[in-house]
DSSP file (Angstrom, degrees, kcal/mol; ACC not computed):
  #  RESIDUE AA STRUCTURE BP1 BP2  ACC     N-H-->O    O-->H-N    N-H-->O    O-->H-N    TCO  KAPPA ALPHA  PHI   PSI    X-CA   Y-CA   Z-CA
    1    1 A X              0   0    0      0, 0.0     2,-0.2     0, 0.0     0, 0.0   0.000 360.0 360.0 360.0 129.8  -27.4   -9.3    7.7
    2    2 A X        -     0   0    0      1,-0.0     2,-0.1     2,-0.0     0, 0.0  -0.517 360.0-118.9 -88.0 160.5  -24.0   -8.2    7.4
    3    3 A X        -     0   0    0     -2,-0.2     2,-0.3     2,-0.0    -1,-0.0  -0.392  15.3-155.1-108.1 157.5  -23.2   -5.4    4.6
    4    4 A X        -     0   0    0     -2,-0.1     2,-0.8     8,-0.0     8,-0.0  -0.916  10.0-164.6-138.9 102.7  -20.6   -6.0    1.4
    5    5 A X        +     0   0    0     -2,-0.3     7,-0.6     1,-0.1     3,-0.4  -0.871  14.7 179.7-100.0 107.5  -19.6   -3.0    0.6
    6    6 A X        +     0   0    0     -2,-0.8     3,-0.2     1,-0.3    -1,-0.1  -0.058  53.6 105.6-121.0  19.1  -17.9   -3.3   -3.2
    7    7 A X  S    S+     0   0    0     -2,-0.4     2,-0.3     1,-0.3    -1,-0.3   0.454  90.4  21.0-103.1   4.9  -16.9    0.8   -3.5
    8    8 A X  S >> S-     0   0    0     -3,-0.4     3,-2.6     1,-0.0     4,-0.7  -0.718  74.7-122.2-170.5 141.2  -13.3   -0.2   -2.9
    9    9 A X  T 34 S+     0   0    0     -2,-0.3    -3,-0.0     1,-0.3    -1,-0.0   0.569 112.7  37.9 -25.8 -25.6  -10.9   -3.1   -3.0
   10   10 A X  T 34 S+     0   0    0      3,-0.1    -1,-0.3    -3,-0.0     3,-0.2  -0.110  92.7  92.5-134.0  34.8  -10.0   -2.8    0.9
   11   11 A X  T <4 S+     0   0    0     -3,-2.6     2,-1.1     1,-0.2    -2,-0.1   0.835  82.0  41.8 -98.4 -63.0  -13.4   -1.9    2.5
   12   12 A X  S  < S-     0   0    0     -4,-0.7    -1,-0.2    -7,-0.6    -6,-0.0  -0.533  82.8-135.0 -94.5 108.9  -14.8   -4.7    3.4
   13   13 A X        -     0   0    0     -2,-1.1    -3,-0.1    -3,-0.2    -1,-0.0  -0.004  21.6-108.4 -52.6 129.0  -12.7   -7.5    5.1
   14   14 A X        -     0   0    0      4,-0.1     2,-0.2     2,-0.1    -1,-0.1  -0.250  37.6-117.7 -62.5 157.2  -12.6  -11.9    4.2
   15   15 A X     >  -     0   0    0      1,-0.1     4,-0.7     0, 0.0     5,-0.1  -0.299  32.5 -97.3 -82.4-178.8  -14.1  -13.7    6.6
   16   16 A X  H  > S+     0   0    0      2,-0.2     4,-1.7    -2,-0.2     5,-0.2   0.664 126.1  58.4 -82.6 -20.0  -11.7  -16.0    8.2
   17   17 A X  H  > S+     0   0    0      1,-0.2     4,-1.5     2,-0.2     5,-0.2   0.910 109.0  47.2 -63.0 -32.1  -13.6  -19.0    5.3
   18   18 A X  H  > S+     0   0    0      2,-0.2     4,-1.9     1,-0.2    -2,-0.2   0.762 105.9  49.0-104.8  -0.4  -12.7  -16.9    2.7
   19   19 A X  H  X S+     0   0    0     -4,-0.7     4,-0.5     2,-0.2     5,-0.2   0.847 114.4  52.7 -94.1 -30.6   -9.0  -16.3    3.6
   20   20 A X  H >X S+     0   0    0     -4,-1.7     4,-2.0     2,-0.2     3,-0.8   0.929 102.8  55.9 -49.8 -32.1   -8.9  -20.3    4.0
   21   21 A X  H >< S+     0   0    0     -4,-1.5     3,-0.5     1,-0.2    -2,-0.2   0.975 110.0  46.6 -62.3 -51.8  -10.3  -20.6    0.7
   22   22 A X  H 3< S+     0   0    0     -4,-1.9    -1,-0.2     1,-0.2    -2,-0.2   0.350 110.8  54.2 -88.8  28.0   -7.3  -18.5   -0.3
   23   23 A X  H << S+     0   0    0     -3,-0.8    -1,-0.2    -4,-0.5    -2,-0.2   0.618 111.4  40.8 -74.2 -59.1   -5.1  -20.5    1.6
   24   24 A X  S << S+     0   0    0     -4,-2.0     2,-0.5    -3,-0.5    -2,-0.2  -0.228  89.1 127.9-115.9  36.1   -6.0  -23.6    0.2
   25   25 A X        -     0   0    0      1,-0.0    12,-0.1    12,-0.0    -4,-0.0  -0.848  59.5-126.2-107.1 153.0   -6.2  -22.5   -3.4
   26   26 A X        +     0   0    0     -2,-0.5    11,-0.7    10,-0.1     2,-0.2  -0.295  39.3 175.6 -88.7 152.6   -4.7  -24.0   -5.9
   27   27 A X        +     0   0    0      9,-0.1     2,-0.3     8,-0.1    -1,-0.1  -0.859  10.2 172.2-149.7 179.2   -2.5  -21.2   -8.2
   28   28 A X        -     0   0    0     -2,-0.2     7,-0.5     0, 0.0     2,-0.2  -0.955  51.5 -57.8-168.8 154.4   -0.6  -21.4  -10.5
   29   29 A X      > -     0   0    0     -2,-0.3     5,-3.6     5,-0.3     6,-0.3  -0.603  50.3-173.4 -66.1 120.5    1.6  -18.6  -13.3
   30   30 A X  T > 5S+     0   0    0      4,-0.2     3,-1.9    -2,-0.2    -1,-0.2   0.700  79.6  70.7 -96.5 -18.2   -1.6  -17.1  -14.3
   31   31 A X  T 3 5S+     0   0    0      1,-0.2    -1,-0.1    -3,-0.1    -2,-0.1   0.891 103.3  43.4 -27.9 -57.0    0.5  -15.3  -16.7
   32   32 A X  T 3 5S-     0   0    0     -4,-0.0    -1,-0.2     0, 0.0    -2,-0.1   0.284 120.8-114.9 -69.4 -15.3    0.7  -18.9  -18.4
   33   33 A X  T < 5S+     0   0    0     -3,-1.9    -3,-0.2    -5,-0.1    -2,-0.1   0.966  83.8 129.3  36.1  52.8   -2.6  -19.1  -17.8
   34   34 A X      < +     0   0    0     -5,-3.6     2,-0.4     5,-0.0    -5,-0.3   0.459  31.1 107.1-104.3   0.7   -1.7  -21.9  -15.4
   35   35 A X     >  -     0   0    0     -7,-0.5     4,-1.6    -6,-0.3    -8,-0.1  -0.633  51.2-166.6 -76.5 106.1   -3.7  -20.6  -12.3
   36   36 A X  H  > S+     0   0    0     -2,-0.4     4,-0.7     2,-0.2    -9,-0.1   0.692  87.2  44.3 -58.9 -29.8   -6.6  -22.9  -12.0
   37   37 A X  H  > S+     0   0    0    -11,-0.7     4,-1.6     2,-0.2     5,-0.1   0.810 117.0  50.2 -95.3 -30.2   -8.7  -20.9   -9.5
   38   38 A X  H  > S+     0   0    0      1,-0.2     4,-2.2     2,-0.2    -2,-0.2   0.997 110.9  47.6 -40.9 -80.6   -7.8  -17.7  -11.7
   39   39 A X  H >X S+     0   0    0     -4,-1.6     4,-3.1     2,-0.2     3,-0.5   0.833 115.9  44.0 -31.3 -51.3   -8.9  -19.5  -14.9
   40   40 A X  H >X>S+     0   0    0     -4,-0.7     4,-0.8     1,-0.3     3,-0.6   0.939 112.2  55.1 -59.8 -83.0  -12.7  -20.9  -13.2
   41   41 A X  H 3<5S+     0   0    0     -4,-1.6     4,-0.3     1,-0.3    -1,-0.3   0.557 113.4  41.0 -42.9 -27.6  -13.1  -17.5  -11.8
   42   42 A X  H XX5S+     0   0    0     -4,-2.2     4,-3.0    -3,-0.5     3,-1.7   0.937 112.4  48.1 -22.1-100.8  -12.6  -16.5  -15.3
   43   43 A X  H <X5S+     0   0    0     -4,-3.1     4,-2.7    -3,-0.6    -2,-0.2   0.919 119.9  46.0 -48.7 -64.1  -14.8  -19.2  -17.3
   44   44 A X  H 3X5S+     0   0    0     -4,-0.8     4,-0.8     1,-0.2    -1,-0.3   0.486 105.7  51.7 -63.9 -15.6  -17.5  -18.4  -14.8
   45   45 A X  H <><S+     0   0    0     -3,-1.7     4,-3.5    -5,-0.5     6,-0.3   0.855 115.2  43.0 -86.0 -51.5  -17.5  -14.9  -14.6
   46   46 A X  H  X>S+     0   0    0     -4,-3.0     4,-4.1     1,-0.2     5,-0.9   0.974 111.8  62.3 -64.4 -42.8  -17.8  -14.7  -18.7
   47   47 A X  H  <5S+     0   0    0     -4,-2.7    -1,-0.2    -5,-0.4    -3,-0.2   0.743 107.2  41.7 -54.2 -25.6  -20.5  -17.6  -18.2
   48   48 A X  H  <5S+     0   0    0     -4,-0.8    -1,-0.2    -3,-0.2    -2,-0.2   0.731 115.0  46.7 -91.5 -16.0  -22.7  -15.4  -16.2
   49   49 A X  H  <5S-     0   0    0     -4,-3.5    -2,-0.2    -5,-0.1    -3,-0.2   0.932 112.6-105.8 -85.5 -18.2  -22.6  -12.7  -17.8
   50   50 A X  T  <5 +     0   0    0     -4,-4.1    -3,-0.2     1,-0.3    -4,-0.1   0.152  69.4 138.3 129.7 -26.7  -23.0  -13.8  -21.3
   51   51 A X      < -     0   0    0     -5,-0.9    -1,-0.3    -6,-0.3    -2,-0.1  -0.191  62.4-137.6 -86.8 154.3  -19.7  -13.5  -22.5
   52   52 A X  S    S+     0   0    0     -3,-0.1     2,-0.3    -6,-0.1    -6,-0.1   0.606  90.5  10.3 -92.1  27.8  -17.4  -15.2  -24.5
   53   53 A X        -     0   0    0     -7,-0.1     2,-0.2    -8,-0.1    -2,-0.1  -0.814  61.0-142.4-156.6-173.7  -14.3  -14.5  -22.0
   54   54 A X        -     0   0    0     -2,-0.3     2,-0.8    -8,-0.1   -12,-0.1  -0.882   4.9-161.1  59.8 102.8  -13.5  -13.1  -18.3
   55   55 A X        -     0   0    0     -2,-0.2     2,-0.3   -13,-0.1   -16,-0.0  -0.850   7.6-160.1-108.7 102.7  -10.7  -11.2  -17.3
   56   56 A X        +     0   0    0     -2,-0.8     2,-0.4     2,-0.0   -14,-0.1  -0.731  11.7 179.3 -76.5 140.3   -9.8  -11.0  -13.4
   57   57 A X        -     0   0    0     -2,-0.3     6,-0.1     2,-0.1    -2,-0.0  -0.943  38.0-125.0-129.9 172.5   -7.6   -8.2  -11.9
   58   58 A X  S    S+     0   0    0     -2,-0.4     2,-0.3     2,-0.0     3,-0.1   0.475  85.9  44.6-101.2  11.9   -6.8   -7.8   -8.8
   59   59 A X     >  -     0   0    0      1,-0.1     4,-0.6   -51,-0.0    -2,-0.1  -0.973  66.0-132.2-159.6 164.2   -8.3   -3.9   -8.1
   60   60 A X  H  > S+     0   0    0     -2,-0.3     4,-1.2     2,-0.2    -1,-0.1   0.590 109.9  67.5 -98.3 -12.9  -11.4   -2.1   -9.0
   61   61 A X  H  > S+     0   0    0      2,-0.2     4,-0.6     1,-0.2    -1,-0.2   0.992 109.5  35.7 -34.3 -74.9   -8.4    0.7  -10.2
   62   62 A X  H  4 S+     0   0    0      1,-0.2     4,-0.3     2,-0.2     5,-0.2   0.679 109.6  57.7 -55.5 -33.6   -7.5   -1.5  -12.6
   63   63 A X  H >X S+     0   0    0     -4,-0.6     4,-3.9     1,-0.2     3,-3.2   0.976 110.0  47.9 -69.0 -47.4  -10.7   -2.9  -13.6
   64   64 A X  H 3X S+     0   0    0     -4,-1.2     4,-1.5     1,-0.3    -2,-0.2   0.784 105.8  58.4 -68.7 -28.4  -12.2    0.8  -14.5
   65   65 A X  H 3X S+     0   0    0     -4,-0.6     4,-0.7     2,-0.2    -1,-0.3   0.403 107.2  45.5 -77.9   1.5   -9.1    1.6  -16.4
   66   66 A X  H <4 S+     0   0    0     -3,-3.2     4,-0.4    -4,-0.3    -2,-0.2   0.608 115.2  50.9-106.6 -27.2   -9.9   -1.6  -18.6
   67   67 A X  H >X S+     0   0    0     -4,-3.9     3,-2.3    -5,-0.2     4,-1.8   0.980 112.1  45.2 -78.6 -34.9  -13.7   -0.3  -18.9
   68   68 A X  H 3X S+     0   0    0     -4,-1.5     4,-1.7    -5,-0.4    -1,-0.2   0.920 116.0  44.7-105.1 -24.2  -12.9    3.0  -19.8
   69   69 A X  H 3< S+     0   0    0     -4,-0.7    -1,-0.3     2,-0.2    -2,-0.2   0.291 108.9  49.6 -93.8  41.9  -10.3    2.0  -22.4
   70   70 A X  H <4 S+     0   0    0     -3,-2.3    -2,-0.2    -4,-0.4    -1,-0.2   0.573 121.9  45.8-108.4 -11.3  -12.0   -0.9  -24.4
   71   71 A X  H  < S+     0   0    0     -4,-1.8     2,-0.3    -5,-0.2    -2,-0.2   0.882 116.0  41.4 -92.5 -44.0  -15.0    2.1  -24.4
   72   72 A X     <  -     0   0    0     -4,-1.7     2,-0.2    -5,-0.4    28,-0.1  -0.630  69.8-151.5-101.1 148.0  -12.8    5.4  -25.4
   73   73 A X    >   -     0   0    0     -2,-0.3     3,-3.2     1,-0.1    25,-0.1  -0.883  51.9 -65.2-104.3 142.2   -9.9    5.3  -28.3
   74   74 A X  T 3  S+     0   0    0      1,-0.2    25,-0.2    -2,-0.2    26,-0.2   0.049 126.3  31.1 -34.8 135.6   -6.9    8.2  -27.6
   75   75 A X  T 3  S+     0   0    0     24,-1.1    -1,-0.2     1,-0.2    25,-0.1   0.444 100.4 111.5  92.5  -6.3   -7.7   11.5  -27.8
   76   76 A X    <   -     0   0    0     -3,-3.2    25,-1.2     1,-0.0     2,-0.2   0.082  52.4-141.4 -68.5-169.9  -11.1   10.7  -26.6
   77   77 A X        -     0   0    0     23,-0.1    25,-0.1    -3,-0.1    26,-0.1  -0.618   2.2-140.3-171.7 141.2  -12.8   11.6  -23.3
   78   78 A X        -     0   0    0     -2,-0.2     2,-0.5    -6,-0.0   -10,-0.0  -0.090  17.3-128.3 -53.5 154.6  -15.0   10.2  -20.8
   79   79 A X        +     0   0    0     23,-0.1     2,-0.2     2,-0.0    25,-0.2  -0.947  42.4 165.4-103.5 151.9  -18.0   12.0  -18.7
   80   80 A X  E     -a  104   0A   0     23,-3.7    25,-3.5    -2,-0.5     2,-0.4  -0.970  38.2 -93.3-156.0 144.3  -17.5   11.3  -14.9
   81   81 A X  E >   -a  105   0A   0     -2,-0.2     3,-2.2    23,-0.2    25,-0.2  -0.597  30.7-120.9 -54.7 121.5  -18.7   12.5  -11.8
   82   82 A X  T 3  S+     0   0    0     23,-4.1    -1,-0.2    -2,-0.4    24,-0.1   0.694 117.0  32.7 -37.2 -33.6  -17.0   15.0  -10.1
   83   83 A X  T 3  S+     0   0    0     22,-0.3     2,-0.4    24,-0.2    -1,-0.2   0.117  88.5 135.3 -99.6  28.9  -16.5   12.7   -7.0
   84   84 A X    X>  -     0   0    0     -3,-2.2     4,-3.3     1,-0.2     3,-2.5  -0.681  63.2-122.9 -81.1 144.2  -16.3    9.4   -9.2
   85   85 A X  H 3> S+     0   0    0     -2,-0.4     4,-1.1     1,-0.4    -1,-0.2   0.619 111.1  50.7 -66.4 -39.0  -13.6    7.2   -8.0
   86   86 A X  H 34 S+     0   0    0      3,-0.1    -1,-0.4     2,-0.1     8,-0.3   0.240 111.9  51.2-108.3  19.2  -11.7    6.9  -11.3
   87   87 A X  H <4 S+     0   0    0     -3,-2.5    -2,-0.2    -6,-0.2     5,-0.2   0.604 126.7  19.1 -81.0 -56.4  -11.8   11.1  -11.6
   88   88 A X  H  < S+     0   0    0     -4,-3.3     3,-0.2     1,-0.2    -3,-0.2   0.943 130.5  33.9 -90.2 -35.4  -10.4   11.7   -8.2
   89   89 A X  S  < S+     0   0    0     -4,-1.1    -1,-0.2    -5,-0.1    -3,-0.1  -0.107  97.8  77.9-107.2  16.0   -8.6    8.8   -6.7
   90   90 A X  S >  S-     0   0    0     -3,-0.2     3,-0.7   -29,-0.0    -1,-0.1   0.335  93.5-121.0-109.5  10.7   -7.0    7.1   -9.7
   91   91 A X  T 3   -     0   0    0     -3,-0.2    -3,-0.1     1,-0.2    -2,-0.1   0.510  65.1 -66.8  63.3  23.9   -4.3    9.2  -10.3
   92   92 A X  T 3> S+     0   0    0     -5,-0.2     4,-5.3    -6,-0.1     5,-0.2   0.802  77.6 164.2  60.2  50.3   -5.5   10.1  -14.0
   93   93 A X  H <>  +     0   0    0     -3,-0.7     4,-2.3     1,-0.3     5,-0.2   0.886  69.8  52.5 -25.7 -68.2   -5.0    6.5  -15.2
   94   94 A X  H  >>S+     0   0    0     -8,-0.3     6,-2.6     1,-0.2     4,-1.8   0.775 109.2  48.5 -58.5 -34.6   -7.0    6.8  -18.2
   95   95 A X  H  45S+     0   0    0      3,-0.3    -2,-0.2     4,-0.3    -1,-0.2   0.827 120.1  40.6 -82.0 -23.5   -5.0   10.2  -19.6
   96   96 A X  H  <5S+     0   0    0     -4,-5.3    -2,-0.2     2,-0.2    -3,-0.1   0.926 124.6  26.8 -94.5 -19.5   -1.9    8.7  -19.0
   97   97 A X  H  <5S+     0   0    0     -4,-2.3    -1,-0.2    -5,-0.2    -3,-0.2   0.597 138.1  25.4 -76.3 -51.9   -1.9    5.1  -20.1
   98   98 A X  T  <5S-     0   0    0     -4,-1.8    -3,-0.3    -5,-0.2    -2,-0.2   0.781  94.7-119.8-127.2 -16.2   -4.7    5.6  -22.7
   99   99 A X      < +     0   0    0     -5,-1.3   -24,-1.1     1,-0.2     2,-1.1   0.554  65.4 146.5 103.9   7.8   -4.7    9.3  -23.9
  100  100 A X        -     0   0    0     -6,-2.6     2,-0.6   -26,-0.2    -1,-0.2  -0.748  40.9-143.6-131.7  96.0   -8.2    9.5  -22.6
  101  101 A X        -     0   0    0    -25,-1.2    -1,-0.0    -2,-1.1    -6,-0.0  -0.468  14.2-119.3 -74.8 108.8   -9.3   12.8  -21.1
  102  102 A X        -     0   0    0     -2,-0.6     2,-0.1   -25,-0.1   -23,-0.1   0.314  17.4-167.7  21.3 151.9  -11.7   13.3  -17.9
  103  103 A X        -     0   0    0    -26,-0.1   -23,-3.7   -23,-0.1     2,-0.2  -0.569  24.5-165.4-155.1  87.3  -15.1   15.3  -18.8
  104  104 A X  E     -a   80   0A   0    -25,-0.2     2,-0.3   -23,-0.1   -23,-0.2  -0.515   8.2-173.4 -78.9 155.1  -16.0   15.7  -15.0
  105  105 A X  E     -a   81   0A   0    -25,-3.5   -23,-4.1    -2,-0.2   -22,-0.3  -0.998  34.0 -93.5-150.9 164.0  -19.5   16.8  -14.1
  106  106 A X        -     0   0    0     -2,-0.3     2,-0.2   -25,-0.2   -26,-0.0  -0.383  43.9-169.3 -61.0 150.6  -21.6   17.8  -11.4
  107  107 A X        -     0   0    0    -26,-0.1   -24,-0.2     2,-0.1    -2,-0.1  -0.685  22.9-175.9-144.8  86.8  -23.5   14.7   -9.9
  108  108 A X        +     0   0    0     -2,-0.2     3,-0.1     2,-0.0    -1,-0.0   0.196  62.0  88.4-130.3 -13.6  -26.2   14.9   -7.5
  109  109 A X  S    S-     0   0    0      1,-0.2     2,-0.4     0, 0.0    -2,-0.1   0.411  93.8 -37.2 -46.6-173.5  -26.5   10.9   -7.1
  110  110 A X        -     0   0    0      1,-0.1     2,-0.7     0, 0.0    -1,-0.2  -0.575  61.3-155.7 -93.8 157.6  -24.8    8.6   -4.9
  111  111 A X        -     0   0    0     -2,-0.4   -27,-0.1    -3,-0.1    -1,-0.1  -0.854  12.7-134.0 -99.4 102.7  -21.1    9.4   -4.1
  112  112 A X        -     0   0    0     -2,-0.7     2,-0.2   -29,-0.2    -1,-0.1  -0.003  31.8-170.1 -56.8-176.4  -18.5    7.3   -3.1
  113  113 A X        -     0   0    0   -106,-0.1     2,-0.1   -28,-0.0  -106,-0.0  -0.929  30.5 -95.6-162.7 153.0  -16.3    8.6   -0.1
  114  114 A X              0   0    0     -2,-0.2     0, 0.0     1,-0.2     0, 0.0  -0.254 360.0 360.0 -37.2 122.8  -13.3    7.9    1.7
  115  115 A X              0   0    0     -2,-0.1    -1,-0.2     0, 0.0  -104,-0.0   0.649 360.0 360.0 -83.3 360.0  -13.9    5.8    5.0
């Protein structure tokens, strides 16, 4: 069985099906919310989870800066691992964007790393 490894945006590589799927998909100003395969991925993402909407972005940077401000207000601050991806390798997203200070801690769990 071949591995999916989801700890960062460029780890694991499309198969040559899925960069034909993104060959042959149809797009659109998603801005405009005119992207058709944007929108599904959308409507289907909020439909399995439960929700009533979906947001796509195109990095798990960006996605983690959206969790940690719809969860913290300015002037707040998060707990994070010391080695957690959006402490060390996000270029302090959250303080600068949202006002929204770090609270690193020790973490004895698993750790992402560099490859």
């Amino acid at each position: 069985m071949k591995i999916i490894d989801l700890r960062s945006d460029t780890v694991t590589k499309p198969t040559e099906a899925m960069q034909q799927a993104m060959l042959n998909a149809e797009v659109g100003d998603d801005v405009y919310g005119e992207d058709p395969t944007v929108n599904r991925l959308q409507e289907l993402a909020a439909e399995i989870s439960g929700k009533d909407a979906g947001l796509f972005v195109p990095t798990g940077t960006q996605s983690n800066l959206l969790a940690i401000l719809s969860h913290c207000q300015r002037g707040e601050e998060f707990i994070a691992g010391q080695q957690a991806h959006c402490y060390r390798y996000e270029g302090g997203g959250a303080a600068v964007f949202g006002g929204v200070q770090p609270q690193p801690i020790d973490f004895e769990g698993w750790q992402a790393r560099p490859a």
